[in-house]
N, C-alpha and C positions, 0 to 999 in steps of 0.2 A: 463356498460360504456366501451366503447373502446379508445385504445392507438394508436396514428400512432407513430410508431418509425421509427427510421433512424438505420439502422444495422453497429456498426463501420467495414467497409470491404473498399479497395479500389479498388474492383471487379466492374466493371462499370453496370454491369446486376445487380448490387447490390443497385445502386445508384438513390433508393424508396423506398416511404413509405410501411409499411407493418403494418397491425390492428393486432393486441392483445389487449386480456380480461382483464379488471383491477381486482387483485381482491378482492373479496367484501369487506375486511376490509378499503381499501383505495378511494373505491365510492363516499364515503360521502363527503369526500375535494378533487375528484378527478383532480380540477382546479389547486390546489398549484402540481399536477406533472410534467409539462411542464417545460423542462430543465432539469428533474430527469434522472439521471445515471442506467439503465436493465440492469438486465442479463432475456435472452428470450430463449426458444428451436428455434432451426432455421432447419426445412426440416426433414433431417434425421439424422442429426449429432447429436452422442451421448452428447458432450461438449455444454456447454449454450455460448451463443453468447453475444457479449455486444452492446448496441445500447442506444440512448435516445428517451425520449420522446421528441416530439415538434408540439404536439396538442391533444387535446382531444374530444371525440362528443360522441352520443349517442349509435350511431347503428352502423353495417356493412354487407355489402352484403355477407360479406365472411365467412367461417367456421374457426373458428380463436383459437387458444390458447393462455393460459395465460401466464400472466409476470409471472418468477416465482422468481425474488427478486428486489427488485424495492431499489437504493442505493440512493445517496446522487442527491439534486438540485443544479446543477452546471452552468444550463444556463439559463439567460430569456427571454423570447419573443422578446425582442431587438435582443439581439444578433443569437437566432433562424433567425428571421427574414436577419442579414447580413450576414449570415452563404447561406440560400438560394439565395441572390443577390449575390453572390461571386463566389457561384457553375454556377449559368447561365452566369453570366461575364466573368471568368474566364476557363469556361468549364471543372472543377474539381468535383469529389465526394461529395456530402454535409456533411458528415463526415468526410474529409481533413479538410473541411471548420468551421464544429464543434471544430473539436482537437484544434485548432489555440484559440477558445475563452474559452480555460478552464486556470483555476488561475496556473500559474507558478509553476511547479515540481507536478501536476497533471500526475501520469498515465493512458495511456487508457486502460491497462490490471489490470483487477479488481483483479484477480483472479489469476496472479504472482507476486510475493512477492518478488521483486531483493535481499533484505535481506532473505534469506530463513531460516526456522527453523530449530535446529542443534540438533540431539541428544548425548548425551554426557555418558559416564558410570561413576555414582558415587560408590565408597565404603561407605557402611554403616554397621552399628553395628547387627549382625543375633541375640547375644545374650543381656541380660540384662546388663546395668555399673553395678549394684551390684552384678550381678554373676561374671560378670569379673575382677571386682576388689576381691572377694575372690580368687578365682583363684591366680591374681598376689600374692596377700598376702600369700597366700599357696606354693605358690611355682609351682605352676603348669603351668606357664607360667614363664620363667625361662629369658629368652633374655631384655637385655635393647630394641633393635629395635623394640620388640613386641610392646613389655610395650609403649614404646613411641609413637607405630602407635595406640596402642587402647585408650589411652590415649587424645591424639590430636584429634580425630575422638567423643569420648566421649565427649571433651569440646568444638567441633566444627558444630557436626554434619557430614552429608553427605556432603565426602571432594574427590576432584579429585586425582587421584593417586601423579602428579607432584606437589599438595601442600603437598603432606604427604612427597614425595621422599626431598622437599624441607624446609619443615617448623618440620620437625620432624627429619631428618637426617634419612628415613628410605629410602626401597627400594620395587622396585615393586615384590623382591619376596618374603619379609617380606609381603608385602599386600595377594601374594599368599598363603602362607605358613597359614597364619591366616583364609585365605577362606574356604583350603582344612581342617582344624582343626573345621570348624564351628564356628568362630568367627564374620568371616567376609560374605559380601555379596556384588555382584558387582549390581546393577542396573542404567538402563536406563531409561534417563530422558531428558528431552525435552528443550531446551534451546531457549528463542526468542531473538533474537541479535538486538541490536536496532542500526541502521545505525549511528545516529548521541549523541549515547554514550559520545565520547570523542572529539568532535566537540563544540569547544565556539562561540554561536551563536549569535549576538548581532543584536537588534534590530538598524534600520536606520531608517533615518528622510530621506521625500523628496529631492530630487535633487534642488536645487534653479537654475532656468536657469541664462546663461548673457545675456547681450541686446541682442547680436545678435540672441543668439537662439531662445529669446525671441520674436522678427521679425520675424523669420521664421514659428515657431508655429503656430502665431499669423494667417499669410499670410495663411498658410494649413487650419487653422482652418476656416477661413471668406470664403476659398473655395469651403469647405465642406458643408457650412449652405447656400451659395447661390446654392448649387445642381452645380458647375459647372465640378467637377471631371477633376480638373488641375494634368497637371503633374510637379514634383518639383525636381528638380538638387541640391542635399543639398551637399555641400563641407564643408569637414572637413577630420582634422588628423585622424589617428586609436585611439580609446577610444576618443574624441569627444562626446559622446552619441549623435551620429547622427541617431540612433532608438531607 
């Protein structure tokens, strides 16, 4: 089965279909793809390309390669469909025309992350708590700041240095000093930061229009289903939701 995709580019030599190979695990309901979110090889470039599908058929004349990850259904035949009247009306990319019909705070780069992953270096314990706690009991670790940082680490776990400088009253060359003795250990670890952590997000109920917007709507909409493609002068303040 083959894919026509649309390559997201606003390269105008760009703005065509191109066949790729579905592959064979996704054959069998290859119809639910149309609308679906590629990443494709494109020419010679080492980097995967991002494009959609928005149609699918049996065969092609051409020597084609494969999707090689096939993501999420974002558009459907509908809106494929006004996507291609918008590029010839409007004499724009059908991928311009694409981006326009994906759901709100959709990225078209699959594969950059605006939140990027952070590596971070944790202190952790090299030795056992019961070795180390002999140790303190013995006398062999002598310093309250020691005590304190292995201590805190022991009842916390793998803790960043600025909790220990802070929750422990110690410091980072207590952290050292315990490294270079073989207590301690620094490792890197990978942190995913999630954008909207500390953001109170609440759900919203529809907009209720007033009469008049409700007139206007209305008028755009009766124009739209008789096919007349009017044009409309809508007046209003800023914030109005006049779109």
């Amino acid at each position: 089965m083959i894919a026509e995709v649309i390559i997201q580019s606003n390269v105008k030599n760009l703005n065509r279909i191109f066949d790729y190979k579905i592959p064979s695990e996704y054959e069998e309901n290859a119809i639910e793809l149309i609308g679906a979110r590629v990443l494709v090889p494109f020419g010679r470039m080492k980097e995967l390309r991002e494009g959609f599908i928005v149609n699918i058929k049996a065969e092609t004349e051409y020597q084609v390669k494969e999707i090689a990850k096939i993501e999420e259904r974002y558009l459907d035949e509908n809106k494929i469909n006004l996507a291609k009247w918008m590029s010839r009306r409007y004499f724009c990319n059908i991928a311009d025309c694409l981006k326009l019909m994906l759901p709100p705070g959709t990225t078209t780069k699959i594969n950059v992350n605006r939140v990027k992953e952070k590596n971070v270096n944790f202190i952790t314990l090299k030795k056992d708590p019961e070795e180390i706690e002999f140790d303190i009991e013995t006398g062999k670790i002598k310093t309250d700041k020691q005590i304190r940082t292995l201590r805190f680490i022991i009842e916390n776990g793998d803790s960043l240095v600025s909790d220990i400088e802070m929750f422990a009253d110690s410091s980072r060359a207590v952290v050292n000093t315990l490294c270079k003795n073989g207590y301690l250990e620094i490792i890197e670890k990978k942190v995913e930061r999630d954008p909207f952590e500390f953001k109170d997000i609440k759900k919203t109920e529809k907009l209720k229009l007033n009469d008049e917007q409700q007139k206007a709507f209305d008028n755009i909409c009766d124009s739209m289903d008789d096919m007349l493609f009017s044009e409309f002068l809508i007046f209003g303040v800023t914030g109005s939701r006049k779109n």
